[in-house]
matplotlib code that plots the C-alpha trace (Angstrom):
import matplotlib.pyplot as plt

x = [95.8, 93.6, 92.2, 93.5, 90.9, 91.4, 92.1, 89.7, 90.6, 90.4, 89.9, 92.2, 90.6, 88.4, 90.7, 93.2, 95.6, 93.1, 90.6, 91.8, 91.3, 88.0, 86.3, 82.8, 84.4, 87.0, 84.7, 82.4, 85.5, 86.6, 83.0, 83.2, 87.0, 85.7, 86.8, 85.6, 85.1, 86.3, 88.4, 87.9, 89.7, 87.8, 88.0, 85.8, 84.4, 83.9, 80.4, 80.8, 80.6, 82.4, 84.4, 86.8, 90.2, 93.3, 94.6, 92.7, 95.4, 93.8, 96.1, 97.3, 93.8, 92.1, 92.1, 91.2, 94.9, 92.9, 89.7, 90.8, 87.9, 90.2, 93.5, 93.2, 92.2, 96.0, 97.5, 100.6, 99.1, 100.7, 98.7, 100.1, 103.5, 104.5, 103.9, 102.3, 101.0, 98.0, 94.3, 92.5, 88.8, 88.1, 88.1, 85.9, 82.2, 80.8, 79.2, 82.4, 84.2, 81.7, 82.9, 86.4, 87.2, 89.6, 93.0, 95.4, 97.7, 100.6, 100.5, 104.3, 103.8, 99.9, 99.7, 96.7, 94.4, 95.6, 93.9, 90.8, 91.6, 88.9, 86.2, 84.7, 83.5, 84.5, 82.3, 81.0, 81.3, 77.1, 77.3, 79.7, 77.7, 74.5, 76.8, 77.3, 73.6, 73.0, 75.6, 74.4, 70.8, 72.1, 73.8, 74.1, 76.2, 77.2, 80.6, 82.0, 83.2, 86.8, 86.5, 90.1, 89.1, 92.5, 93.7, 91.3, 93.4, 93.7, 89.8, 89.3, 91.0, 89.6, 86.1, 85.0, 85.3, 85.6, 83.8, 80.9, 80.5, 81.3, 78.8, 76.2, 76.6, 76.1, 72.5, 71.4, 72.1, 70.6, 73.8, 73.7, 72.9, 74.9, 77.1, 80.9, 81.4, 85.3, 87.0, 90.5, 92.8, 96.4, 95.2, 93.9, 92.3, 89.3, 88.9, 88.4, 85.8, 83.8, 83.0, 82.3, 79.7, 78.0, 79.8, 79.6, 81.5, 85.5, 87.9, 91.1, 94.6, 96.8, 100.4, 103.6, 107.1, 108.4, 107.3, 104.2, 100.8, 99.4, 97.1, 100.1, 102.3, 99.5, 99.1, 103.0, 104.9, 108.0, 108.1, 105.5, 105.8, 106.1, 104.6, 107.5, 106.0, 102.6, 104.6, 105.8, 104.9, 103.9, 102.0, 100.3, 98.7, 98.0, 95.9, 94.1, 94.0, 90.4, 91.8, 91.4, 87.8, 85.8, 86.6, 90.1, 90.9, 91.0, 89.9, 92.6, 96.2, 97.2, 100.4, 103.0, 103.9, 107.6, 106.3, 104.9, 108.4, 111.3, 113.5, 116.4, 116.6, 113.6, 115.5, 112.9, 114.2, 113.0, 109.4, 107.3, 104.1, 103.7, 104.7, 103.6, 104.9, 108.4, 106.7, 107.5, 111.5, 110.5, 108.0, 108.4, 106.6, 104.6, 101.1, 101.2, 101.9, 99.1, 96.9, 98.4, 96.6, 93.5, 94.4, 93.1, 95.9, 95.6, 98.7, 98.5, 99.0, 100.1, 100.9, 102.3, 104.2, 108.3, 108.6, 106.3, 107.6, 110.7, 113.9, 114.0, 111.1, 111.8, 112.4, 114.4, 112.4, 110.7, 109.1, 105.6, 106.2, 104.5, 107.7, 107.5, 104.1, 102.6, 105.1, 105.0, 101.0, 101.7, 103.6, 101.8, 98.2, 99.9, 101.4, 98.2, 97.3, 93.2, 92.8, 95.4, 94.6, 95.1, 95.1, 94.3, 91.8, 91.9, 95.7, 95.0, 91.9, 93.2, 96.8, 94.4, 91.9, 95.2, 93.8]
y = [8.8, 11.1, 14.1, 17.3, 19.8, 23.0, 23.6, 24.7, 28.1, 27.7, 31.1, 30.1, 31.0, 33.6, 36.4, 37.0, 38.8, 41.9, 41.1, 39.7, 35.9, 34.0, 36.6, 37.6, 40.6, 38.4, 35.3, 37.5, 39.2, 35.7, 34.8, 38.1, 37.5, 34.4, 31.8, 28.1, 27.0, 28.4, 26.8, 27.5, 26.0, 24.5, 24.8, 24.1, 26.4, 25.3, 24.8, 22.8, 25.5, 25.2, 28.0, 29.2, 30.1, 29.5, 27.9, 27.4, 29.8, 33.3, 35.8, 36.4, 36.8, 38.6, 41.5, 38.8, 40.2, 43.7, 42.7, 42.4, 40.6, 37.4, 38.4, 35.1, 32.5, 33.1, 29.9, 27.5, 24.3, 21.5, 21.4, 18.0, 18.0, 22.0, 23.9, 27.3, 30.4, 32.3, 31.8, 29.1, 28.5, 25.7, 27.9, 30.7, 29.9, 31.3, 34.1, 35.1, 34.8, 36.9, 39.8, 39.7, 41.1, 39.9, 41.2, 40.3, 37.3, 38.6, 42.3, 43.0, 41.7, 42.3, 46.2, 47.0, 44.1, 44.9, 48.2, 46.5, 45.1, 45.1, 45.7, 42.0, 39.9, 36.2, 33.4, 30.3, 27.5, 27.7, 31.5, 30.3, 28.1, 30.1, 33.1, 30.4, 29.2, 33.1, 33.2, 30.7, 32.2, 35.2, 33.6, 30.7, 28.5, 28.5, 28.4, 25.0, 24.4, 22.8, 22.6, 21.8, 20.0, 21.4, 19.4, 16.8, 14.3, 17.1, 18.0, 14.4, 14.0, 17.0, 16.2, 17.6, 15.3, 17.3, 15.0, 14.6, 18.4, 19.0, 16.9, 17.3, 21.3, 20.2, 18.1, 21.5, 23.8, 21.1, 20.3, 16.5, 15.7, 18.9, 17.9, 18.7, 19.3, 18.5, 17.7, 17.8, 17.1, 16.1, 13.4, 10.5, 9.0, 11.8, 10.9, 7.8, 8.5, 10.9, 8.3, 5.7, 8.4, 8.4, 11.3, 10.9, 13.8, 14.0, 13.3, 14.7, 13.9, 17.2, 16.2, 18.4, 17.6, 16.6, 15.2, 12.9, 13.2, 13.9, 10.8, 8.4, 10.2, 9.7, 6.2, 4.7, 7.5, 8.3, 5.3, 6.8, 7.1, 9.9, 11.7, 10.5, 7.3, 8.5, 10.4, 7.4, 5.6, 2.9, 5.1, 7.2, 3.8, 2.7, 6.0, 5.6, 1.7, -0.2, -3.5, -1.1, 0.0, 2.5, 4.4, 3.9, 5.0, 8.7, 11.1, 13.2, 14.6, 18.2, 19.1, 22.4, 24.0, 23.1, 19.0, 20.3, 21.6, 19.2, 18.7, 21.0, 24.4, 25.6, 27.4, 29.8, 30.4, 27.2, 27.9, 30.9, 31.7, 31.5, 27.8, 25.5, 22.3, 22.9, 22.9, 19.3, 20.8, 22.4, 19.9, 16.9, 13.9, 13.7, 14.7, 12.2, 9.5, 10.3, 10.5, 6.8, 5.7, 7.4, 10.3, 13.6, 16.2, 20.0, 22.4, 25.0, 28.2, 30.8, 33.9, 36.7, 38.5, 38.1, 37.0, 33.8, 32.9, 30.6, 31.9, 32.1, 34.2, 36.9, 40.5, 43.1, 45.1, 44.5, 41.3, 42.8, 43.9, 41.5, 39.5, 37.1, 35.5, 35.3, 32.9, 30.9, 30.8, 29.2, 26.8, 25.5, 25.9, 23.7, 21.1, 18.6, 19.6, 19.6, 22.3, 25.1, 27.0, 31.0, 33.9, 36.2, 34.3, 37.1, 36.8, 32.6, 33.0, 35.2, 33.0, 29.8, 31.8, 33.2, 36.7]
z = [-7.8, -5.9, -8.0, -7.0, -6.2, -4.9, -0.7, 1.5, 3.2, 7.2, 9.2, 12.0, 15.1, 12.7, 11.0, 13.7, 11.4, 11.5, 14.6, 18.1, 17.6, 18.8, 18.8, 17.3, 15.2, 13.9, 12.9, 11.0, 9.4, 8.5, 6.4, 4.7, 3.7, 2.3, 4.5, 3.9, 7.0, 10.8, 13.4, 17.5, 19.8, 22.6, 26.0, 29.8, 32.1, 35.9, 35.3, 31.8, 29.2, 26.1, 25.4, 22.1, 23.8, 22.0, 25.6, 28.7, 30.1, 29.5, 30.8, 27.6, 25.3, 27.6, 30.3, 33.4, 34.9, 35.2, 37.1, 41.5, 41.9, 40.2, 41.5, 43.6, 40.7, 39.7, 39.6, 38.8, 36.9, 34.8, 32.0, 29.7, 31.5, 31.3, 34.2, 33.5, 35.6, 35.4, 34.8, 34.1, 32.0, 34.2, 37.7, 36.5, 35.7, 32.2, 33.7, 35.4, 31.9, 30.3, 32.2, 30.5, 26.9, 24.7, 23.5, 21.0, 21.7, 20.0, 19.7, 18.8, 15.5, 15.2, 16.3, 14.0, 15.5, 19.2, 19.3, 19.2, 22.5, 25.2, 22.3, 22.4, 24.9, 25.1, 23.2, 23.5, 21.1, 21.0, 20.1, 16.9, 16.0, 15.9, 14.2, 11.2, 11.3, 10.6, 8.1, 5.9, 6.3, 4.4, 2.2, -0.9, 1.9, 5.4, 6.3, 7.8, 11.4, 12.0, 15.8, 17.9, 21.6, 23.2, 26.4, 26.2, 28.8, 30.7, 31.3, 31.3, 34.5, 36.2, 35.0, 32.1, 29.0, 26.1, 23.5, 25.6, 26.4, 22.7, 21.5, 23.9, 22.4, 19.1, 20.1, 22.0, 18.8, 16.6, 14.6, 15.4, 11.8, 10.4, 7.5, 7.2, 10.9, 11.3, 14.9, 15.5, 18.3, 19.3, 20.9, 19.2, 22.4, 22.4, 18.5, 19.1, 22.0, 19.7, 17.1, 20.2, 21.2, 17.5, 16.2, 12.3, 11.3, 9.7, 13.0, 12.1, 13.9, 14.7, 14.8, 15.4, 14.2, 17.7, 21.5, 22.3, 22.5, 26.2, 26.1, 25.4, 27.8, 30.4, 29.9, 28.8, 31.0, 29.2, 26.6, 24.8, 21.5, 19.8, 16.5, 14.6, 14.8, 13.7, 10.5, 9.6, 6.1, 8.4, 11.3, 8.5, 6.9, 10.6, 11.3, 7.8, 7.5, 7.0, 9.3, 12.2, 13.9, 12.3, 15.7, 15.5, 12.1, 11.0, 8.2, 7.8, 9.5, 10.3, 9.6, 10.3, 7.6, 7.6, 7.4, 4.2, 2.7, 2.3, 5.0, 3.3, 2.5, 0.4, -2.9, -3.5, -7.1, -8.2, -7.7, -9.6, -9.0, -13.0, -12.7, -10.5, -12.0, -9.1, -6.3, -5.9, -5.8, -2.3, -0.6, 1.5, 0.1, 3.0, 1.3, -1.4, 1.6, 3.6, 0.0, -0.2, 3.1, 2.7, 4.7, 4.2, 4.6, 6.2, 7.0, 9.7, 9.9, 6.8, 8.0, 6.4, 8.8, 8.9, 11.9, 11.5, 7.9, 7.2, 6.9, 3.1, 2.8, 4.6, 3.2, 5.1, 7.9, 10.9, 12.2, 12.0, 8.2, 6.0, 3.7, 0.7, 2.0, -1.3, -2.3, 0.6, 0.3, -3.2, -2.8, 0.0, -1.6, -4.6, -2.7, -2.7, 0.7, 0.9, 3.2, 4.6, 8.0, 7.4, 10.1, 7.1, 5.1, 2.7, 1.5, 1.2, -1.1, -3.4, -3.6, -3.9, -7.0, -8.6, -7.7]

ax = plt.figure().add_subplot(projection="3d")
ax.plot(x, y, z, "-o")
ax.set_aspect("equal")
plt.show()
């Protein structure tokens, strides 16, 4: 049985519950807060820059809607079989996205952090990575990086292969060699491509609790299977399993939250934060299946607010107001999982150190 250590906290996109997400003001928030390790998500510019955007869709993290000189990059795009409106990374060149400032994504429940929109400019994976090279000059450790390549099928077909940008980036800032650099993706296809490409670091496979990956839809159409099959007992040893290629196989899953709780209702009264020995009364057995192929296992994202928590732990009051997180955070940070993705870093450290 796999020894049980304590998580790793993951600022998730920085410390968006206080600071407009990828953003310089909320990374640096995030290291202070004492987050583990970071997570952008990565995204192209026209000219090949990698940039940390939640989507490459940016009317909704940034004030681009507000400048006339791009009224007419606005666009209608299918972007892994959805079609959406707006603006895209991959038509503005960095130096055009450096004139835009960010805002909060989702300002009806994050009022505090949205009046710091339009403080902070945009950044590039390179200026991250040189803000945690500075971080861990001042300091006994520098944080880790958990980098997402978002859409990778999708760039790859309009020209701009993620894993190659991504790792070309890492050559440039001198982080070829860096130990516990993590990549993660939806799509195993651009995992497997990294390692082909001499990436060394920890791949890890995002998966969600319904639909397809884009890189199977792309290829099998609409008999592709789907993540069920990859949540399988059998899909989970297949991902982890030493008969495939070293570029085939995994290091770890990421998982919702809710594929970390069982599949009925979670009865909160069973678990305590003064006894831990229940949480196995409210979680799926999911962790200790992945454990059992050599999997690695991360859950995304704890938030606090009311409107982002399940059902059963949420107090009366608004969406915005904060309800029974702490208990959520616990049970989750004593499922087994080895690493949990936070937007308030803060609140997950001090569940995880019993603070």
């Amino acid at each position: 049985m796999r020894a049980r250590t304590a998580p790793v906290v993951i600022g998730h996109r920085g410390a968006p519950g206080y600071r407009p997400e990828h953003t310089r003001a909320s990374y640096e928030l995030a290291f202070r807060l004492g987050a583990d390790a970071v997570e952008p998500d990565v995204v192209a510019t026209k000219d090949g820059v990698l940039v940390l955007r939640h989507e490459n869709e940016i009317s909704g993290t940034t004030d681009v809607a507000g400048h006339p000189e791009f009224a007419d990059r606005r666009t209608t795009k299918e972007v892994d079989g959805s079609p959406l409106t707006g603006w895209f990374t991959e038509d503005f060149t960095w130096d055009e996205l450096s004139t835009l400032r960010a805002r909060e994504r989702i300002p009806g429940l994050r009022q505090p952090s949205s009046t710091f929109d339009d403080h902070y400019p945009l950044l590039r994976l390179r200026d991250l990575l040189d803000l945690i090279d500075r971080t861990g000059d001042a300091g006994p450790q520098a944080p880790g990086l958990v980098a997402e390549l978002k859409h990778a099928t999708y760039f790859d077909a309009a020209g701009y292969p993620l894993d190659e940008l991504f790792l070309a980036e890492l050559a440039d800032a001198g982080w070829t060699d860096r130990a516990g650099v993590v990549v993660e993706s939806f799509e195993h296809t651009v995992l497997t491509r990294l390692h082909e490409r001499g990436f060394r670091g920890r791949r890890v496979y995002l998966l969600e609790d319904s639909g397809a990956p884009a890189d199977r839809v792309a290829a099998l159409g609409s008999a592709a299977p789907g993540y069920e099959t990859d949540l399988s007992l059998r899909g989970l040893y297949a991902l982890g399993s030493a008969a495939r290629s070293a570029a085939e196989r995994v290091d770890g899953i990421s998982v919702e939250t809710a594929q970390v709780l069982s599949s009925g209702s979670v009865s909160v009264a069973l678990f305590g934060e003064e006894d831990a020995a229940d949480v196995g009364a409210v979680t799926s057995d999911l962790v200790d299946l992945a454990h059992s192929a050599g999997l690695a296992v991360f859950c995304w994202t704890l938030r606090p607010e009311n409107g982002m928590l399940p059902e059963e732990f949420r107090t009366p009051g608004a969406d915005s107001d904060w309800g029974d997180w702490r208990r959520f955070f616990s049970i989750l940070l004593h499922s087994g999982v080895d690493g949990v993705f936070a937007d308030h870093p803060d609140l997950a450290v001090a569940v995880r150190d019993g603070r």
